[in-house]
ROLO-216712 format. One line per 4 residues: their letters; for each residue x, y, z of N, C-alpha, C. Coordinates in steps of 0.05 Angstrom, whole numbers, plus 5000, padded with zeros to 4 digits. Layout:
REM residues N
a> X,Y,Z,X,Y,Z,X,Y,Z  ...
This chain:
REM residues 187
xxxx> 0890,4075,2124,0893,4062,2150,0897,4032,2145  0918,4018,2161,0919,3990,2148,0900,3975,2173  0892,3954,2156,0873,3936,2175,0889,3934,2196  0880,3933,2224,0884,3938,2247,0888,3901,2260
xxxx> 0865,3891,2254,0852,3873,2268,0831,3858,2256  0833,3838,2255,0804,3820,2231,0778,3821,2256  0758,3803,2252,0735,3799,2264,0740,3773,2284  0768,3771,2293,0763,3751,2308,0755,3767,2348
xxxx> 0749,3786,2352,0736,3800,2371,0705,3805,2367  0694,3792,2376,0668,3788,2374,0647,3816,2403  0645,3838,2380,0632,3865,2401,0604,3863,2414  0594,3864,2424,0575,3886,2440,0570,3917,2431
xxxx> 0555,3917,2409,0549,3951,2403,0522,3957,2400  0523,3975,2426,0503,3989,2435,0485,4016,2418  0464,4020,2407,0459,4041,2403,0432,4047,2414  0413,4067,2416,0386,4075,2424,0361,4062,2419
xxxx> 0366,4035,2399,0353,4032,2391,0350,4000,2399  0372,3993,2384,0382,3967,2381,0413,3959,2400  0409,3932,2406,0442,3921,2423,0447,3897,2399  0469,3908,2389,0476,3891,2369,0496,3867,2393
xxxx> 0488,3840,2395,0509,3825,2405,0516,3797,2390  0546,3776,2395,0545,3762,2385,0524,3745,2379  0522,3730,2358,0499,3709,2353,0505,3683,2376  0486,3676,2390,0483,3645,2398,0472,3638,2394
xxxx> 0474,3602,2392,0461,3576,2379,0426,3591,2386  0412,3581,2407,0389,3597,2408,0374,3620,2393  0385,3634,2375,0385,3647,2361,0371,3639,2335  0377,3619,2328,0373,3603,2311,0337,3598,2300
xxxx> 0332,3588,2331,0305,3586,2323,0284,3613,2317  0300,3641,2324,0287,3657,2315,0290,3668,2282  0311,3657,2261,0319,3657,2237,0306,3641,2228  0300,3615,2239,0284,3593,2225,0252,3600,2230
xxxx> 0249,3622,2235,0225,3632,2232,0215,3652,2218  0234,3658,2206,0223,3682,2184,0200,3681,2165  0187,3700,2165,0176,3702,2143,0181,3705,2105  0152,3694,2091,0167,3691,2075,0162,3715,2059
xxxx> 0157,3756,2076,0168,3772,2064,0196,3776,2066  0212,3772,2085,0232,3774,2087,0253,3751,2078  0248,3727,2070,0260,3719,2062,0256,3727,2033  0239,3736,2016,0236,3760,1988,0257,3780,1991
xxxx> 0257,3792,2017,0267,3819,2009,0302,3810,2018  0316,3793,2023,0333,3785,2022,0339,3761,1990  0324,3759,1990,0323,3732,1952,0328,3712,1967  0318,3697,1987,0334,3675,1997,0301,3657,1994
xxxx> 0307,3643,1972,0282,3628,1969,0266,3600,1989  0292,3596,2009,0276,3584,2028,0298,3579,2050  0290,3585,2085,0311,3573,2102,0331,3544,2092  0348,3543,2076,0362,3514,2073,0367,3500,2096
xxxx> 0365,3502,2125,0370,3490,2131,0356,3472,2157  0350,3459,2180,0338,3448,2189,0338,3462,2220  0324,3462,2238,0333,3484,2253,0358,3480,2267  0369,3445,2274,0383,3439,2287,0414,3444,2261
xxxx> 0405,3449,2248,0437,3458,2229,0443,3485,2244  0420,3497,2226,0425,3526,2238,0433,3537,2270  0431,3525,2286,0442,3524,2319,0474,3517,2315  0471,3496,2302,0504,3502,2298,0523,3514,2283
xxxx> 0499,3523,2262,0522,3549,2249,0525,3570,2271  0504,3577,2282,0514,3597,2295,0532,3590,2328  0528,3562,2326,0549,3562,2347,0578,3557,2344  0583,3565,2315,0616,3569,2300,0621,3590,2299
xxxx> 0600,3607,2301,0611,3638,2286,0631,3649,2302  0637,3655,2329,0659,3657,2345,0679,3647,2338  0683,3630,2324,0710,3617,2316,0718,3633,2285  0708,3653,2276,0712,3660,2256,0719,3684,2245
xxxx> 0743,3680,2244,0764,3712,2242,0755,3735,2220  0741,3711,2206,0732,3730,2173,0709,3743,2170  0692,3736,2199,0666,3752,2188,0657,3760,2220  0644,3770,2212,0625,3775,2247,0595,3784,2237
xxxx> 0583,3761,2261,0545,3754,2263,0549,3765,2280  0528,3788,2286,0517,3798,2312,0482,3794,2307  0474,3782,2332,0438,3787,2333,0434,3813,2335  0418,3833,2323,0398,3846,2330,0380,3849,2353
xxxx> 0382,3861,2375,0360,3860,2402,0351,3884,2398  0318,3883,2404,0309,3909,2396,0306,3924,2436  0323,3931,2438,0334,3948,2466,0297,3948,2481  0274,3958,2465,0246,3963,2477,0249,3945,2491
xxxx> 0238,3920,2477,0224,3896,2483,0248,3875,2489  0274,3870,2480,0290,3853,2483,0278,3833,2462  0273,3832,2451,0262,3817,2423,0294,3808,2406  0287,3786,2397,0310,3788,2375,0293,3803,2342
xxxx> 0316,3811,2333,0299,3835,2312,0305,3825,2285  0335,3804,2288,0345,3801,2265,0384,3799,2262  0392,3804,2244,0425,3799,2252,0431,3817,2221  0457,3823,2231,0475,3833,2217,0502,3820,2215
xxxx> 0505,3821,2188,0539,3810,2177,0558,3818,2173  0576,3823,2177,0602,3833,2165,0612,3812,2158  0621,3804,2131,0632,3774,2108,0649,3777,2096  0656,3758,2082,0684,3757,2066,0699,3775,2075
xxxx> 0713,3778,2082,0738,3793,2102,0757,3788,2078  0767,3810,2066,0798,3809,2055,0819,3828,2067  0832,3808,2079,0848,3839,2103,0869,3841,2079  0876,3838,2052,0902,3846,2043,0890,3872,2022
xxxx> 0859,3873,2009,0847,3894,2001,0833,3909,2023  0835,3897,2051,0816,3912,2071,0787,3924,2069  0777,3895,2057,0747,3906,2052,0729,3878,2062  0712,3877,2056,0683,3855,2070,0658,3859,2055
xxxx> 0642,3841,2056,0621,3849,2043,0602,3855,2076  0576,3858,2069,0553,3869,2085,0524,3857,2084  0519,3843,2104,0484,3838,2089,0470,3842,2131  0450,3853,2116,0430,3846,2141,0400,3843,2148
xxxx> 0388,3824,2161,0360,3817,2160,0345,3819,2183  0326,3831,2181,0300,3836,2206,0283,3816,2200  0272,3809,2226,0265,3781,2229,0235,3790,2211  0222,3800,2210,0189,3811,2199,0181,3839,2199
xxxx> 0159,3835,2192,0143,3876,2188,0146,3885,2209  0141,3873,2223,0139,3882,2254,0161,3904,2264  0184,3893,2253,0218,3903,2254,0213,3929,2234  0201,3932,2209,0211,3948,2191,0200,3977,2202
xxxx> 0216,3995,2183,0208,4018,2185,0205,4027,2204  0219,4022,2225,0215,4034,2260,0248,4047,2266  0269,4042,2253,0303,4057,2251,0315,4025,2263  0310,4005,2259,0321,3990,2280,0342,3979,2258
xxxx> 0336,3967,2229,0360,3965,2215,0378,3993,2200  0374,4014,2205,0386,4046,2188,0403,4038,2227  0403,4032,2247,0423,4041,2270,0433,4013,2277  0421,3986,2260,0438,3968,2270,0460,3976,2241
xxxx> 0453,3979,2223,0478,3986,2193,0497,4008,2200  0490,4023,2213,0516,4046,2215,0530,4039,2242  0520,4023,2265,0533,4015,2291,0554,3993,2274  0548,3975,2258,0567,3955,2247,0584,3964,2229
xxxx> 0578,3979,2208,0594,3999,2193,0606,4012,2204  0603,4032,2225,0622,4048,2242,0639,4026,2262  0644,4005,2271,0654,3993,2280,0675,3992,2263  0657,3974,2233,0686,3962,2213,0706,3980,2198
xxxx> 0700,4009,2201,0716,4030,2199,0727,4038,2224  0714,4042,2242,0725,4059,2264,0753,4036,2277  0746,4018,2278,0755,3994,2304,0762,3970,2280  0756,3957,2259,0768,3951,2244,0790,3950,2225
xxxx> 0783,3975,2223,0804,3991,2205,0793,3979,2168  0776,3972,2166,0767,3966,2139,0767,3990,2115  0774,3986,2096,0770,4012,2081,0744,4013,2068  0728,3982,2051,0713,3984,2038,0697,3964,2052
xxxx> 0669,3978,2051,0638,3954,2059,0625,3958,2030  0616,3932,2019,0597,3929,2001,0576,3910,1999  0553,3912,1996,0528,3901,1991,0521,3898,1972  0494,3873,1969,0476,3883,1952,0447,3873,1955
xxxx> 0431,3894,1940,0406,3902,1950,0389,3894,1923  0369,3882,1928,0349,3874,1905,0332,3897,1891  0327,3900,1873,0307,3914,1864,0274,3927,1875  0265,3899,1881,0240,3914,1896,0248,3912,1927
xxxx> 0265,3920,1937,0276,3929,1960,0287,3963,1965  0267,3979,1955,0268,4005,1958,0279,4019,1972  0262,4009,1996,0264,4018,2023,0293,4018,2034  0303,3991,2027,0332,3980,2047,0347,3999,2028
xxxx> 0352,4006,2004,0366,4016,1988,0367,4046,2000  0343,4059,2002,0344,4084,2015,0360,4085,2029  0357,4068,2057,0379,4073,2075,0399,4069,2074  0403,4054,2059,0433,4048,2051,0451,4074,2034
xxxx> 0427,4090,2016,0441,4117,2008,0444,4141,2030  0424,4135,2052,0421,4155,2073,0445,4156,2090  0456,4134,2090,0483,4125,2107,0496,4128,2099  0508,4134,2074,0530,4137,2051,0546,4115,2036
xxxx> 0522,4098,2031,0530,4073,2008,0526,4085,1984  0544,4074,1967,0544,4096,1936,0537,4060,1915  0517,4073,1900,0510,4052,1876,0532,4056,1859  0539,4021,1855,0562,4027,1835,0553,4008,1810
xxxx> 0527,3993,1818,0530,3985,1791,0505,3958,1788  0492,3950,1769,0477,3940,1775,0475,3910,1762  0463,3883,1782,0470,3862,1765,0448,3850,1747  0440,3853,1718,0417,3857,1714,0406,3825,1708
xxxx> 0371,3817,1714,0363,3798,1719,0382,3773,1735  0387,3784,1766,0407,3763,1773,0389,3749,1796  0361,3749,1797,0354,3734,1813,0321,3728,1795  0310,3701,1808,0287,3707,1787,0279,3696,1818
xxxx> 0248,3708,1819,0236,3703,1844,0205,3706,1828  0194,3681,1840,0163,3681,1832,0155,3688,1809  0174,3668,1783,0175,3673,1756,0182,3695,1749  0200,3717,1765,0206,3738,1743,0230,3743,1758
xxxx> 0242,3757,1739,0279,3761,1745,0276,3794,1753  0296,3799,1771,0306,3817,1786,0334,3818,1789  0335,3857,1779,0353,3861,1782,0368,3863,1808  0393,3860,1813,0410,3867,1844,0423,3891,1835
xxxx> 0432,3911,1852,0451,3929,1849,0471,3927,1879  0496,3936,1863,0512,3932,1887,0521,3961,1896  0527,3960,1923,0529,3993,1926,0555,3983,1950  0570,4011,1954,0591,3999,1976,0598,4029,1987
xxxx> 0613,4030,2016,0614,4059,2029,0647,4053,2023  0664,4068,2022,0695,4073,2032,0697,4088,2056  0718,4088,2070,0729,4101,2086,0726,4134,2080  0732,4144,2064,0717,4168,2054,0689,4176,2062
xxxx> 0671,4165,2055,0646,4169,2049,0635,4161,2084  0648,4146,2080,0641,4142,2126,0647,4166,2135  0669,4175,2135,0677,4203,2144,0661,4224,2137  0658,4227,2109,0623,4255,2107,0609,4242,2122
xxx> 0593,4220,2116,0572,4209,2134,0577,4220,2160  0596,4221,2184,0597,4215,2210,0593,4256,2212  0605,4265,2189,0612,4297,2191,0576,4307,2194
């Protein structure tokens, strides 16, 4: 399928769980609040930026054909839960990379990132037209890796000691779905 359409359409996708919608500035101050398990289980060793940066990153992301930020709303409570990426956009190999973060514990282990990853995944296949999503997932990030095989991300390979966190190095592995593998998945 040839890319259809880049990310300059910014969705509304709904699932049972979660309402994935674009990011706004306001948003912000709930990222600049993370905790610092989740900034671990992403390797991001500290918010870089100040909160008033971060309001305006996300009040660019609409202008940006190559990627698409959606917040996370957790449908219960209307909470923000966290955001999801779709990045680096290469519409001439038709692929992107993938990352996504829940704001705390609170978020985990309840389905709210396994239905915000396949609502954005099934978008960038279904309505995209993307062939390839790929990520990558840290080592003591078990959990996220599960789902990521539950959904039909395939490990392709691993980057070894590519992060060192709290004096010790960690491996990353990168894993990615095709257009194929979405299709079993959806079967």
């Amino acid at each position: 399928m040839a890319l259809t359409t880049n990310f300059a359409a910014k969705p509304t996708l709904t699932g049972s769980l979660v309402l994935l919608r674009p990011v706004e500035p306001a948003d912000a101050a709930w990222l600049f609040a993370c905790d610092a398990e989740t900034l671990r289980l992403t390797g991001s060793h500290h918010v870089a930026a100040a909160a008033g940066e971060l309001e305006q990153w996300y009040a660019t992301r609409a202008a940006h054909a190559d990627r698409l930020d959606l917040s996370i709303i957790e449908r219960a409570t209307g909470e923000w839960a966290g955001e999801v990426v779709l990045n680096d956009l290469n519409a001439d190999n038709e692929s992107c990379g993938f990352r996504i973060l829940l704001q705390g514990p609170r978020f985990y282990g309840r389905g709210l990132g396994t239905e915000a990853t396949w609502l954005v995944v099934d978008y960038a296949f279904g309505v995209a037209g993307v062939h390839r999503i790929e990520l990558q997932v840290y080592d003591f990030n078990p959990r996220a890796r599960h789902v990521y095989e539950k959904l039909g991300f395939v490990h392709e390979g691993t980057m070894r000691d590519a992060l060192r966190w709290d004096g010790q190095w960690v491996d990353c592995h990168l894993m990615a779905m095709l257009t194929t593998d979405w299709e079993a998945a959806r079967r």
